[in-house]
PDB file with one MODEL, atoms N, CA, C and O in Angstrom:
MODEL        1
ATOM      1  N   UNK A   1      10.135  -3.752  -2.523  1.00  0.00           N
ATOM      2  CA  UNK A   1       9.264  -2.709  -2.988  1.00  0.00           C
ATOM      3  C   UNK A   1       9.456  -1.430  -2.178  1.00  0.00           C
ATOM      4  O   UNK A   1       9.753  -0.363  -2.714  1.00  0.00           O
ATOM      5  N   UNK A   2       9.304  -1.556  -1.083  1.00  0.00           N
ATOM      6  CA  UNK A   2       9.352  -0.364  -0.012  1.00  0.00           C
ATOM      7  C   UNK A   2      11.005   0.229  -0.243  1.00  0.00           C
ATOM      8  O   UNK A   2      11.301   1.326   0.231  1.00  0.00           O
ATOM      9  N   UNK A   3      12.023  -0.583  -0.998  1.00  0.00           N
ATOM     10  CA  UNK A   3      13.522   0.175  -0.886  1.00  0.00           C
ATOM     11  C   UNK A   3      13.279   0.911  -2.414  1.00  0.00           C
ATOM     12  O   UNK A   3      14.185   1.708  -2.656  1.00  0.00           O
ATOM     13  N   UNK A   4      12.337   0.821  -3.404  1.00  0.00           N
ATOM     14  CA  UNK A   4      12.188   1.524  -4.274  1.00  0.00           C
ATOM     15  C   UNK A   4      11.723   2.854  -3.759  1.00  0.00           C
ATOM     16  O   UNK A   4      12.325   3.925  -3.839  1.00  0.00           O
ATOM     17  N   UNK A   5      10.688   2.641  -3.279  1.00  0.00           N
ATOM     18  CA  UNK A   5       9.846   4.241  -2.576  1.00  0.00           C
ATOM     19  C   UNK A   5      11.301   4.883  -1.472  1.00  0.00           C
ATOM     20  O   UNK A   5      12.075   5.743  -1.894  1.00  0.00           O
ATOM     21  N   UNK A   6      11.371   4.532  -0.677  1.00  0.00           N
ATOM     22  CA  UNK A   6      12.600   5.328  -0.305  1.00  0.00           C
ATOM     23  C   UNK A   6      13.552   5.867  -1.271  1.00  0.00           C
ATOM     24  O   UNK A   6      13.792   7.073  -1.201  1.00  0.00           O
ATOM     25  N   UNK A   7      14.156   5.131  -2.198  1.00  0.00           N
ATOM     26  CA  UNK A   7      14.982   5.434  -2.664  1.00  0.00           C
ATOM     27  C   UNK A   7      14.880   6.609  -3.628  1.00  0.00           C
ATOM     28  O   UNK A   7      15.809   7.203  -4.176  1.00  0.00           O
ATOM     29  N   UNK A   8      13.639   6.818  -3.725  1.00  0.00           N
ATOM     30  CA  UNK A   8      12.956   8.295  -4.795  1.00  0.00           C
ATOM     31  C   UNK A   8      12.808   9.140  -3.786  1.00  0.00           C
ATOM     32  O   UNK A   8      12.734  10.269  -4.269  1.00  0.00           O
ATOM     33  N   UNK A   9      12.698   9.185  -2.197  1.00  0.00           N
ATOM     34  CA  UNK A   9      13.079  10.270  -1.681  1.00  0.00           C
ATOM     35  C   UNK A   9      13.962  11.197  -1.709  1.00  0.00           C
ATOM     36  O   UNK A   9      13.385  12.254  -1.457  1.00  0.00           O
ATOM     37  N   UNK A  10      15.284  11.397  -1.916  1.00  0.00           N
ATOM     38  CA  UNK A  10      15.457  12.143  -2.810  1.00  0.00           C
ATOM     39  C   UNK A  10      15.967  13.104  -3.800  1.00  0.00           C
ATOM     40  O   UNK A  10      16.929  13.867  -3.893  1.00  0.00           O
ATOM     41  N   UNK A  11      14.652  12.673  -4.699  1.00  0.00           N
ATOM     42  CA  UNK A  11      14.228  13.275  -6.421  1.00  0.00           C
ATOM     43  C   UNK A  11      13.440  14.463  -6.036  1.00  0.00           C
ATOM     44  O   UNK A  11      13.073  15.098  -7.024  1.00  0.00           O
ATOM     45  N   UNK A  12      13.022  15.019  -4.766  1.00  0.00           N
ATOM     46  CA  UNK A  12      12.962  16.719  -4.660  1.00  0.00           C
ATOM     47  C   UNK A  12      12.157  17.088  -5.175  1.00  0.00           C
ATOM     48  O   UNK A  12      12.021  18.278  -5.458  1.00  0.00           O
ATOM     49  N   UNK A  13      10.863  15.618  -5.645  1.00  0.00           N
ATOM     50  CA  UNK A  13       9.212  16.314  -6.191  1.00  0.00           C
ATOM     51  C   UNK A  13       8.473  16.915  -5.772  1.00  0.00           C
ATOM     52  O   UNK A  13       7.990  16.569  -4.694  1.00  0.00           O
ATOM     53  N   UNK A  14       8.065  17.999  -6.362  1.00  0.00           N
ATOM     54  CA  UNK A  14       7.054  18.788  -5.930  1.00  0.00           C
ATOM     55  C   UNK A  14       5.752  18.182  -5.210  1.00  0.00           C
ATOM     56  O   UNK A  14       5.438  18.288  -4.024  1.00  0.00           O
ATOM     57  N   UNK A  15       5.041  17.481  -6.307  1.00  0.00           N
ATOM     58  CA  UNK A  15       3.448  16.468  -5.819  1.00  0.00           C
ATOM     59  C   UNK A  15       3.882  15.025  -6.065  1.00  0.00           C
ATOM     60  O   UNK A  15       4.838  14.495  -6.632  1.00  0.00           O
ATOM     61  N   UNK A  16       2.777  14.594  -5.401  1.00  0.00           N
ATOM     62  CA  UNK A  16       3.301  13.101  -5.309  1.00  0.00           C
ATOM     63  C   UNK A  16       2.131  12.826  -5.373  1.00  0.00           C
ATOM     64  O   UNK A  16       1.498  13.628  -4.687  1.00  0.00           O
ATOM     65  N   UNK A  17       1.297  11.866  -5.998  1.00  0.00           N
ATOM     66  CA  UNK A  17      -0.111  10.969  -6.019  1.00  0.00           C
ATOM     67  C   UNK A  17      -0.195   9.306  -5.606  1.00  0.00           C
ATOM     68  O   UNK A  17      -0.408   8.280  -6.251  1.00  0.00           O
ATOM     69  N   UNK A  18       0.072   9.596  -4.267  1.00  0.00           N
ATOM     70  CA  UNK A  18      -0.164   7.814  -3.645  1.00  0.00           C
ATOM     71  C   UNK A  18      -1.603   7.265  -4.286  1.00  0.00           C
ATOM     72  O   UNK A  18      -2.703   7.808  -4.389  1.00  0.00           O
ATOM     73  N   UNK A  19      -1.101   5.928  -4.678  1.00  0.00           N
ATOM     74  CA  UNK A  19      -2.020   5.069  -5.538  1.00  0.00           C
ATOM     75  C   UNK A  19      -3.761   4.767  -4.458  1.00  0.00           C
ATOM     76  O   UNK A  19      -4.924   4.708  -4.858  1.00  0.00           O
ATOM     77  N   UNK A  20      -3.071   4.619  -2.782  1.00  0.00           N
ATOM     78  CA  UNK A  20      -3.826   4.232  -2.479  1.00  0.00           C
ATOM     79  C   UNK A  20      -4.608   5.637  -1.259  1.00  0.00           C
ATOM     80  O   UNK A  20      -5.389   5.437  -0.329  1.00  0.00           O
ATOM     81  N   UNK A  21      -4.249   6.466  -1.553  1.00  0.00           N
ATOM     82  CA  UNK A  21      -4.145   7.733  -0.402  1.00  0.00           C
ATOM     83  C   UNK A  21      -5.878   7.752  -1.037  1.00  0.00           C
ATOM     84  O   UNK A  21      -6.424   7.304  -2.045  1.00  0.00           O
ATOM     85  N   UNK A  22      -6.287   8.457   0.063  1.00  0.00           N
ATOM     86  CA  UNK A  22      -7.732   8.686   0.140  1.00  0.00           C
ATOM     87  C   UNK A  22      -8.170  10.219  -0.866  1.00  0.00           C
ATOM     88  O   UNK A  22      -7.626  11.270  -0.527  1.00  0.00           O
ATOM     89  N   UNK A  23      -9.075  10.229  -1.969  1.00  0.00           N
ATOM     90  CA  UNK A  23      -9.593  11.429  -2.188  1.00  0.00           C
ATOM     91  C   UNK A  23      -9.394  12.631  -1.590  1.00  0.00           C
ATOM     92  O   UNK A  23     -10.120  12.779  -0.607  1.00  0.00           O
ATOM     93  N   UNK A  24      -8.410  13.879  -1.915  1.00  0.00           N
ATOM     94  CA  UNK A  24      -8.675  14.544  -0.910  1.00  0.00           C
ATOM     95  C   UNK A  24      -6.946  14.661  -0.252  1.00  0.00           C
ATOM     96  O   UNK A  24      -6.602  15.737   0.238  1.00  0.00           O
ATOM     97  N   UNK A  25      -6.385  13.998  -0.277  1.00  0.00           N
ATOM     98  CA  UNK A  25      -5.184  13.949   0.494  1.00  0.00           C
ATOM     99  C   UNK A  25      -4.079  14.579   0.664  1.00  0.00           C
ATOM    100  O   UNK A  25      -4.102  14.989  -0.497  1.00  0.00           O
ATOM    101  N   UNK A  26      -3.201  14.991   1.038  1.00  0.00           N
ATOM    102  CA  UNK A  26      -1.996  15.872   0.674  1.00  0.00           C
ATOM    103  C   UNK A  26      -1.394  15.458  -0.274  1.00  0.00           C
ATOM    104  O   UNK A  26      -0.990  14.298  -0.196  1.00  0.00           O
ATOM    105  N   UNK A  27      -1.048  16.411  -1.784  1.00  0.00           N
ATOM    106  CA  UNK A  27      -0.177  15.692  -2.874  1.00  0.00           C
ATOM    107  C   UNK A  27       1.722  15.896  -2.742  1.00  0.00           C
ATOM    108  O   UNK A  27       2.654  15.541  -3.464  1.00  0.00           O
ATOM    109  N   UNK A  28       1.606  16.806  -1.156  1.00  0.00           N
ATOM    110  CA  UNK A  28       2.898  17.125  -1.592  1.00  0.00           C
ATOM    111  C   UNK A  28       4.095  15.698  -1.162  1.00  0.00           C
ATOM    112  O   UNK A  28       3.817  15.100  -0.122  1.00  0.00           O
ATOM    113  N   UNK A  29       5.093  15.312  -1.789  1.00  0.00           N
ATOM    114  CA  UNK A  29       5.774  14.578  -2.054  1.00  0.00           C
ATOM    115  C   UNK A  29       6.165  13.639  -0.798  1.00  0.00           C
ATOM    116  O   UNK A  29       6.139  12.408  -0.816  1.00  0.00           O
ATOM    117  N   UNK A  30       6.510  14.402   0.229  1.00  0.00           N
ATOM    118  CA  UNK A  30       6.918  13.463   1.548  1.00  0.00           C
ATOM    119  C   UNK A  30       6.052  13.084   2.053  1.00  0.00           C
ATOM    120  O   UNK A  30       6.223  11.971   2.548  1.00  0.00           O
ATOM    121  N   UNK A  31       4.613  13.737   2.250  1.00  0.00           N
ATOM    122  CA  UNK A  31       3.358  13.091   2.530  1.00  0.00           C
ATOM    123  C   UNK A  31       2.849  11.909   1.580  1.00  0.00           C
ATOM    124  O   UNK A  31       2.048  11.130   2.097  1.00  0.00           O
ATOM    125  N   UNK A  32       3.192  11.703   0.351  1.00  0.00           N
ATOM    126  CA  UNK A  32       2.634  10.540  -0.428  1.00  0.00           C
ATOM    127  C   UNK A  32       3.628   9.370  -0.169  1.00  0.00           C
ATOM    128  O   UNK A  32       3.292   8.239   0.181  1.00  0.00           O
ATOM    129  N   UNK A  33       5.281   9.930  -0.455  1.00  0.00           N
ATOM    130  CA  UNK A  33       6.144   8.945  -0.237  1.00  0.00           C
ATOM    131  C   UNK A  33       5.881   8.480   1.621  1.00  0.00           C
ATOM    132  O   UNK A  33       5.191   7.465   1.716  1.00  0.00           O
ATOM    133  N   UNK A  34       5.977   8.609   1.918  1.00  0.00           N
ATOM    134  CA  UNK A  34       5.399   8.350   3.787  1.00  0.00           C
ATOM    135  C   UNK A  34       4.360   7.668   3.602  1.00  0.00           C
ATOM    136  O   UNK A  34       4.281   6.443   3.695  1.00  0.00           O
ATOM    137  N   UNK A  35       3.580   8.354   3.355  1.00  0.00           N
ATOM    138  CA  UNK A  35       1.973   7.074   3.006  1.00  0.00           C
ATOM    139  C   UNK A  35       2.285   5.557   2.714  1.00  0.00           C
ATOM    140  O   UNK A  35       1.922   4.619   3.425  1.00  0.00           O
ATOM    141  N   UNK A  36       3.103   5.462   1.413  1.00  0.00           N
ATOM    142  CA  UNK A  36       3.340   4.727   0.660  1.00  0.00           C
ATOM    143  C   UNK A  36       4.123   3.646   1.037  1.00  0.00           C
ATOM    144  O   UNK A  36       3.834   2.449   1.032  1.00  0.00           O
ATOM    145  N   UNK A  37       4.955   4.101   1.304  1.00  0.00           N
ATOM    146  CA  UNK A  37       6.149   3.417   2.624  1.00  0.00           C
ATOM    147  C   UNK A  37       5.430   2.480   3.356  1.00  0.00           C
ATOM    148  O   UNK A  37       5.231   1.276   3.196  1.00  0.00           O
ATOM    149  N   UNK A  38       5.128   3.183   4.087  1.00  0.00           N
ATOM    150  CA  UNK A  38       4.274   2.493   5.501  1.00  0.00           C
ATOM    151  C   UNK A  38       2.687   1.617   5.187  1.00  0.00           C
ATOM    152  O   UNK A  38       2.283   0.634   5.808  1.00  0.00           O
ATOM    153  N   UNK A  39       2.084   2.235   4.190  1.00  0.00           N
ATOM    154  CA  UNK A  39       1.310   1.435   3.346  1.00  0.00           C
ATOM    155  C   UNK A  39       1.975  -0.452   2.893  1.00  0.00           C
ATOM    156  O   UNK A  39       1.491  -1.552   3.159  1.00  0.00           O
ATOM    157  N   UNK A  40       3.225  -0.053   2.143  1.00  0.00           N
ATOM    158  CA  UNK A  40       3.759  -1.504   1.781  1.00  0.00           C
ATOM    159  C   UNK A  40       4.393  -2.048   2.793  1.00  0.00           C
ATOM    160  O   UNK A  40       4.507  -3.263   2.625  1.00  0.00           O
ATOM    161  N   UNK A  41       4.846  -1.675   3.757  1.00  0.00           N
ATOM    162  CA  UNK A  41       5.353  -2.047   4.622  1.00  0.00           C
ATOM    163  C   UNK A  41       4.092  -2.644   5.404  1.00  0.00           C
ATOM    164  O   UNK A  41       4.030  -3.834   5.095  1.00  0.00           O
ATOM    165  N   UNK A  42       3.214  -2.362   6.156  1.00  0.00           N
ATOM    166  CA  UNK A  42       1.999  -2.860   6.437  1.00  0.00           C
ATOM    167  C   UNK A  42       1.667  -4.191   5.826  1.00  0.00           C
ATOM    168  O   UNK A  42       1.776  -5.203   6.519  1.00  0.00           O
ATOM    169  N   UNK A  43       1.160  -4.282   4.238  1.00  0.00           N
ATOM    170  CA  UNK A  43       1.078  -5.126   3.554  1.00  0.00           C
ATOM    171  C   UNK A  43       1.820  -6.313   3.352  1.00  0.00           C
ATOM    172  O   UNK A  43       1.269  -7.393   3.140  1.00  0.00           O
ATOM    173  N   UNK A  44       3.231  -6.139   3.416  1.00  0.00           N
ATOM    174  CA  UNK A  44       3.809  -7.380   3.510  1.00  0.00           C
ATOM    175  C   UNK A  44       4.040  -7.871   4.775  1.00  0.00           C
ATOM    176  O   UNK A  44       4.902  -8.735   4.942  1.00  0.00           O
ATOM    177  N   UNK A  45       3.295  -7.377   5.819  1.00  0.00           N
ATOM    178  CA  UNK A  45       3.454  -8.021   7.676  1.00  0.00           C
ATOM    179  C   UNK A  45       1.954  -8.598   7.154  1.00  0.00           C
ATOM    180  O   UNK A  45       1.716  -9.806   7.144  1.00  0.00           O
ATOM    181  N   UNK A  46       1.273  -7.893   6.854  1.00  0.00           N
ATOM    182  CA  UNK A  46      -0.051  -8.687   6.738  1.00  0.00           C
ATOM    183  C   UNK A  46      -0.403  -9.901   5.697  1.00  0.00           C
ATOM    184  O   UNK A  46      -1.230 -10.811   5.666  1.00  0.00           O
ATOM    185  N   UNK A  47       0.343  -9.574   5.112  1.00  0.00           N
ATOM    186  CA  UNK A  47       0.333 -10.937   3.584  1.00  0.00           C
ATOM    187  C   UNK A  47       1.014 -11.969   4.283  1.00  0.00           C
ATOM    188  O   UNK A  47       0.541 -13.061   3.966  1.00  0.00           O
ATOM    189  N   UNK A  48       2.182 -12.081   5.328  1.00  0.00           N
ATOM    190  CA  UNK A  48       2.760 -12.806   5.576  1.00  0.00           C
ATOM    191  C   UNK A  48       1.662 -13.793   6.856  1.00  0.00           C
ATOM    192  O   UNK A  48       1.846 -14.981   7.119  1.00  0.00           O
ATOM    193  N   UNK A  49       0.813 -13.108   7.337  1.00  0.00           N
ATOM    194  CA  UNK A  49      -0.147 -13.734   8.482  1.00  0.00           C
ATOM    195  C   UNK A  49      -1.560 -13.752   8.043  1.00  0.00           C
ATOM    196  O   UNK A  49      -2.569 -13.777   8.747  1.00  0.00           O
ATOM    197  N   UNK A  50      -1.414 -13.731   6.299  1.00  0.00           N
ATOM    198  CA  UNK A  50      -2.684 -13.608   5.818  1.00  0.00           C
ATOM    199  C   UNK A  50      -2.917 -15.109   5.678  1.00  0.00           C
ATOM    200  O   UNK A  50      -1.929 -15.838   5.595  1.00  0.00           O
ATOM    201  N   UNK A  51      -4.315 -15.702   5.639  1.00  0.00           N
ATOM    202  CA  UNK A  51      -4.879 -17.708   5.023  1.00  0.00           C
ATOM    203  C   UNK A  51      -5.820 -17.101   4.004  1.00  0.00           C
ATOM    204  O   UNK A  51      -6.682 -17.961   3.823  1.00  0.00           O
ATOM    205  N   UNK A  52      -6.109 -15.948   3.179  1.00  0.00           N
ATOM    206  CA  UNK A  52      -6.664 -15.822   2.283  1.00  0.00           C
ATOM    207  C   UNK A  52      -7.028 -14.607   1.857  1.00  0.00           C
ATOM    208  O   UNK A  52      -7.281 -13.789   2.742  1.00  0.00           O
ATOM    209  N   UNK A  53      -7.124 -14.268   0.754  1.00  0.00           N
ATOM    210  CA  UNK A  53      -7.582 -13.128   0.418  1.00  0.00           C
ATOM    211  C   UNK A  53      -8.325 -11.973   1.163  1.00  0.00           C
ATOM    212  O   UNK A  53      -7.937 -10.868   1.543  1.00  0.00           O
ATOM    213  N   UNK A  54      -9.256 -12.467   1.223  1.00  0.00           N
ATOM    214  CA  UNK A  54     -10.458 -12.215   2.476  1.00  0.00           C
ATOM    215  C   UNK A  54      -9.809 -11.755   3.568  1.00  0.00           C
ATOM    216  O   UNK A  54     -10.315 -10.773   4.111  1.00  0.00           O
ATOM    217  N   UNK A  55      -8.951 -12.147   3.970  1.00  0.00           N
ATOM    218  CA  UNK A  55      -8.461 -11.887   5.373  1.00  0.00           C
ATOM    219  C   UNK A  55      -7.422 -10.813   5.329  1.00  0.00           C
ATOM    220  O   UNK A  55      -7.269 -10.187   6.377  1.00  0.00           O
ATOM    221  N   UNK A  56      -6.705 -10.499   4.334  1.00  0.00           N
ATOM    222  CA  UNK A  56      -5.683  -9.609   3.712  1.00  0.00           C
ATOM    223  C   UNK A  56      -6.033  -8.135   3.640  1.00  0.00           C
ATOM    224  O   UNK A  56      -5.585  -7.076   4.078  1.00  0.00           O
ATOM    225  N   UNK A  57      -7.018  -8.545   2.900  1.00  0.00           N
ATOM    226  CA  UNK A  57      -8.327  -7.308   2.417  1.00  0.00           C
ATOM    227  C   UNK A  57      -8.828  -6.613   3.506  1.00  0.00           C
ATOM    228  O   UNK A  57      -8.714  -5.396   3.651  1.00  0.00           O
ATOM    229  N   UNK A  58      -9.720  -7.833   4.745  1.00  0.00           N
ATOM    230  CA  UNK A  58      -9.766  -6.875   5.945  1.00  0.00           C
ATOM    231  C   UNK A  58      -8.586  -6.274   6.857  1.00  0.00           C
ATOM    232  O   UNK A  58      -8.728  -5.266   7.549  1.00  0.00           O
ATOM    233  N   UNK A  59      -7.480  -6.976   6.773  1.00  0.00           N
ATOM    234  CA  UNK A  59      -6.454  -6.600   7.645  1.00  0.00           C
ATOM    235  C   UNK A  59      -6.064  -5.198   7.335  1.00  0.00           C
ATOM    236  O   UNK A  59      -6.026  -4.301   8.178  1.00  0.00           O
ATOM    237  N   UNK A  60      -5.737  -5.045   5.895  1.00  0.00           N
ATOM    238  CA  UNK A  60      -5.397  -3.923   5.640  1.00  0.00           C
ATOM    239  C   UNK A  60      -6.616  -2.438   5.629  1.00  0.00           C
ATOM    240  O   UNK A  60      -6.390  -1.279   5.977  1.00  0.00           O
ATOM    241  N   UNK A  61      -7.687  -2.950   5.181  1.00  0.00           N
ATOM    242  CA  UNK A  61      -9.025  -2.013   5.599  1.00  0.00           C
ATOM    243  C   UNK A  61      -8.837  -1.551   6.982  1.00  0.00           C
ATOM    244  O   UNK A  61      -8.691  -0.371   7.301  1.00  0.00           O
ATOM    245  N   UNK A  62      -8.852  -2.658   7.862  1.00  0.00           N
ATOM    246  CA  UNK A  62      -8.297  -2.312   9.180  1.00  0.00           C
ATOM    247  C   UNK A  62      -7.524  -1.130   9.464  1.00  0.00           C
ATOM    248  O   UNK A  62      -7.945  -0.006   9.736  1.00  0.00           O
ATOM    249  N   UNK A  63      -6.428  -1.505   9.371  1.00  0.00           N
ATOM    250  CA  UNK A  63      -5.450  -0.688   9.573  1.00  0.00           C
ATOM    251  C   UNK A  63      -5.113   0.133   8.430  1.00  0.00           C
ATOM    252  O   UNK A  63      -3.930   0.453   8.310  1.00  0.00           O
ATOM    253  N   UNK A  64      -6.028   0.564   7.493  1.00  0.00           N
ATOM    254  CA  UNK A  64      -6.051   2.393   6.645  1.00  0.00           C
ATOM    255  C   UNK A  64      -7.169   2.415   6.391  1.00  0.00           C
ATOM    256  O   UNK A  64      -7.553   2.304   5.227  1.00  0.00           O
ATOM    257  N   UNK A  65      -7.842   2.537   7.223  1.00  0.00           N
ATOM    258  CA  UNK A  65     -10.246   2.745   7.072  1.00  0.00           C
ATOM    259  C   UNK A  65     -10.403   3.842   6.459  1.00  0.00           C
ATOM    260  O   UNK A  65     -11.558   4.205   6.235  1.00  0.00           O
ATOM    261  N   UNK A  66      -9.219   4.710   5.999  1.00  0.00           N
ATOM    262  CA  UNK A  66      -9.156   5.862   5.275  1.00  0.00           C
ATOM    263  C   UNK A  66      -8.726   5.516   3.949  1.00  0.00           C
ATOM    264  O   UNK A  66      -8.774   6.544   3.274  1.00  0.00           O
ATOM    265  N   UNK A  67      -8.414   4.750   3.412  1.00  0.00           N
ATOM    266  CA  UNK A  67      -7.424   4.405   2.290  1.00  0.00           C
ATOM    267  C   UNK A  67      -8.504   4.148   1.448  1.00  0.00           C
ATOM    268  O   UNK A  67      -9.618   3.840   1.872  1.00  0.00           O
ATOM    269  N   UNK A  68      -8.187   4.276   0.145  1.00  0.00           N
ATOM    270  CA  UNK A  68      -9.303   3.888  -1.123  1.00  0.00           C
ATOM    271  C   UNK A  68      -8.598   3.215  -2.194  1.00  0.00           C
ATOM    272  O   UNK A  68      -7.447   2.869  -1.931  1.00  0.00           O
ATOM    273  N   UNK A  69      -9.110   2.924  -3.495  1.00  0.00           N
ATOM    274  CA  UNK A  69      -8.761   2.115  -4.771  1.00  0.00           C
ATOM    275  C   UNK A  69      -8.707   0.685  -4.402  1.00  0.00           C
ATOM    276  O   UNK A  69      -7.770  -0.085  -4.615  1.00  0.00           O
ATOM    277  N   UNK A  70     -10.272   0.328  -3.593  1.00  0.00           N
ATOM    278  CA  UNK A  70     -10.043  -0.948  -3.645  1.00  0.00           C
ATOM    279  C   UNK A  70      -9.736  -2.311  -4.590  1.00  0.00           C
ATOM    280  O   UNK A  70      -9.557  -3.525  -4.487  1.00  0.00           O
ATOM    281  N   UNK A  71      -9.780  -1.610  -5.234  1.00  0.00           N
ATOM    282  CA  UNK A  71      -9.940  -2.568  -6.600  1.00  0.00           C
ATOM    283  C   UNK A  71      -8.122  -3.148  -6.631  1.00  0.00           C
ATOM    284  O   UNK A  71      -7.698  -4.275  -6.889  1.00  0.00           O
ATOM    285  N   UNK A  72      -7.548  -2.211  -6.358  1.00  0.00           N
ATOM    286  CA  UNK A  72      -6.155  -2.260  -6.401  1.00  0.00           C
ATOM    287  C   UNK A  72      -5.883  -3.502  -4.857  1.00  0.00           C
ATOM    288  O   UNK A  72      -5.210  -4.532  -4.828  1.00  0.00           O
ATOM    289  N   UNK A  73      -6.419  -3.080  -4.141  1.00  0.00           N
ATOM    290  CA  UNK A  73      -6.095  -4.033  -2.977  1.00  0.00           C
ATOM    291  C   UNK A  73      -6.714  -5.106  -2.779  1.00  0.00           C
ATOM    292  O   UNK A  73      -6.521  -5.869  -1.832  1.00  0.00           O
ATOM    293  N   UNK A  74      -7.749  -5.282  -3.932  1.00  0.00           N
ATOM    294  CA  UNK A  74      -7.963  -6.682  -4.353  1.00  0.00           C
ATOM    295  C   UNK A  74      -7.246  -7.502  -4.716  1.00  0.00           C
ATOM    296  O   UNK A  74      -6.911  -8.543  -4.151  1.00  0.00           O
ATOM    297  N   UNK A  75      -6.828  -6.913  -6.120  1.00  0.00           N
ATOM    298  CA  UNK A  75      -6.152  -7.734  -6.970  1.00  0.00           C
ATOM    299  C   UNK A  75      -4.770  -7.844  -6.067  1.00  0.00           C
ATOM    300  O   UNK A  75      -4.265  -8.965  -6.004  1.00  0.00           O
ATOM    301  N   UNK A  76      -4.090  -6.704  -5.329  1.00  0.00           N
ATOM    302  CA  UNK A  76      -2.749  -7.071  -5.063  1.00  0.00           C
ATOM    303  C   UNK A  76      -2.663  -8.415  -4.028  1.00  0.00           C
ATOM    304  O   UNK A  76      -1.732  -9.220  -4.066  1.00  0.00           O
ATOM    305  N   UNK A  77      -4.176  -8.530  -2.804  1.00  0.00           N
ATOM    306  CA  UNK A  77      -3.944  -9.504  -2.475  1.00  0.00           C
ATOM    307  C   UNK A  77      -4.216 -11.216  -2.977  1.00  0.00           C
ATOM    308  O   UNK A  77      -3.753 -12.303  -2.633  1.00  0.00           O
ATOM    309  N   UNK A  78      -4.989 -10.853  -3.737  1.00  0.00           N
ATOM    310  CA  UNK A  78      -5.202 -12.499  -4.474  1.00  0.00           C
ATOM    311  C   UNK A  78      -3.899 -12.835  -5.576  1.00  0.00           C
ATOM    312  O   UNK A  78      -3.786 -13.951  -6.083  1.00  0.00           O
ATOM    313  N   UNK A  79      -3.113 -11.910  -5.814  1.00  0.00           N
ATOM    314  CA  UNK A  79      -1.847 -12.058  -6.635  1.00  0.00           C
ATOM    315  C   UNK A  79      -1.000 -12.423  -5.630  1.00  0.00           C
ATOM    316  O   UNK A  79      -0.441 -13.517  -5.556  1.00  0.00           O
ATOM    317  N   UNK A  80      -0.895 -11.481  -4.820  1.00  0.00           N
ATOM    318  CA  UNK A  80       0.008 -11.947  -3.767  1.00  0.00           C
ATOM    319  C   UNK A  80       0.335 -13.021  -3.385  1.00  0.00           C
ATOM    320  O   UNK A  80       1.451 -13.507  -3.566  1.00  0.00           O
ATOM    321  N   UNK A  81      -0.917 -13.734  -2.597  1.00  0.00           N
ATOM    322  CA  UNK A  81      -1.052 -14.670  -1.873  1.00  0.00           C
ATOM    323  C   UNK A  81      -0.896 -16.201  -3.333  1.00  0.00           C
ATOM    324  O   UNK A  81      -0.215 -17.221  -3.434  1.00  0.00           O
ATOM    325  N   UNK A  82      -1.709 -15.677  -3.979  1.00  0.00           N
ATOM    326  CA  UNK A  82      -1.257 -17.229  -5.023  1.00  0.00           C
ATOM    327  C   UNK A  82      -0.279 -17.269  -5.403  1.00  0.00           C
ATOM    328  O   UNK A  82       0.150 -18.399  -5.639  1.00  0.00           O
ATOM    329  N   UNK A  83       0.694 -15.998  -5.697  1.00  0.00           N
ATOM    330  CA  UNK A  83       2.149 -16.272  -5.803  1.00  0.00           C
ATOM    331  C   UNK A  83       2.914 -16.799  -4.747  1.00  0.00           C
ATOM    332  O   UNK A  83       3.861 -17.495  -5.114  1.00  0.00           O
ATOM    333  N   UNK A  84       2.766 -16.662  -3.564  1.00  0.00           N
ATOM    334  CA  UNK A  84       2.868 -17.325  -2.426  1.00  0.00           C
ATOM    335  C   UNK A  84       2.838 -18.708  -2.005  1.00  0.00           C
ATOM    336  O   UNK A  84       3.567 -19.267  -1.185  1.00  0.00           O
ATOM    337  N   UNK A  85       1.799 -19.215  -2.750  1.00  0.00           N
ATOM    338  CA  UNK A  85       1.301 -20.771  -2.896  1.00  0.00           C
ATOM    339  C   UNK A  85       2.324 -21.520  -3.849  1.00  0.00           C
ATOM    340  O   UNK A  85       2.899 -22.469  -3.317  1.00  0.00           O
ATOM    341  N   UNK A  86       2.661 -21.236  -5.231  1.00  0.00           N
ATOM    342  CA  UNK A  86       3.795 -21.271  -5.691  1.00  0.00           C
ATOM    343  C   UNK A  86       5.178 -21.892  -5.738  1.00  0.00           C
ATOM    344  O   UNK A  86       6.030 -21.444  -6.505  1.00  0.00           O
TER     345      UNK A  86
ENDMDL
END
């Protein structure tokens, strides 16, 4: 996932709208792709030392107490992790 977001670095976009960037945030392009990056990158160190949803959810709250669309970091970790089980 994270070699997709690099790899649109670059496409020389003007704005960029990170899914999970906080209300408010910088739209311009290297600031969202950067976010984003390091966002999934985060996520899969934490999915990998996650035992449940619950624990995924806070890890990553943790470490972006700024970040929003929880709804999104719900579902990505209970998908995650049961694909995991698998």
């Amino acid at each position: 996932m994270v070699g997709l977001i690099t790899g649109n670095q670059g496409v020389k976009a003007f704005d960029c709208c990170s899914g999970h960037s906080k209300v408010g945030a910088p739209l311009d392009a290297n600031t969202a792709v950067e976010f984003t990056e390091n966002y999934l990158s985060v996520f899969e160190e934490e999915l990998k030392k996650a035992k449940d949803p619950d624990s995924l959810i806070n890890a990553m709250k943790g470490r972006f107490p700024s970040a929003d669309f929880t709804l999104a970091l719900e579902r990505g970790a209970k998908a995650n992790l049961n694909a995991l089980k698998q």
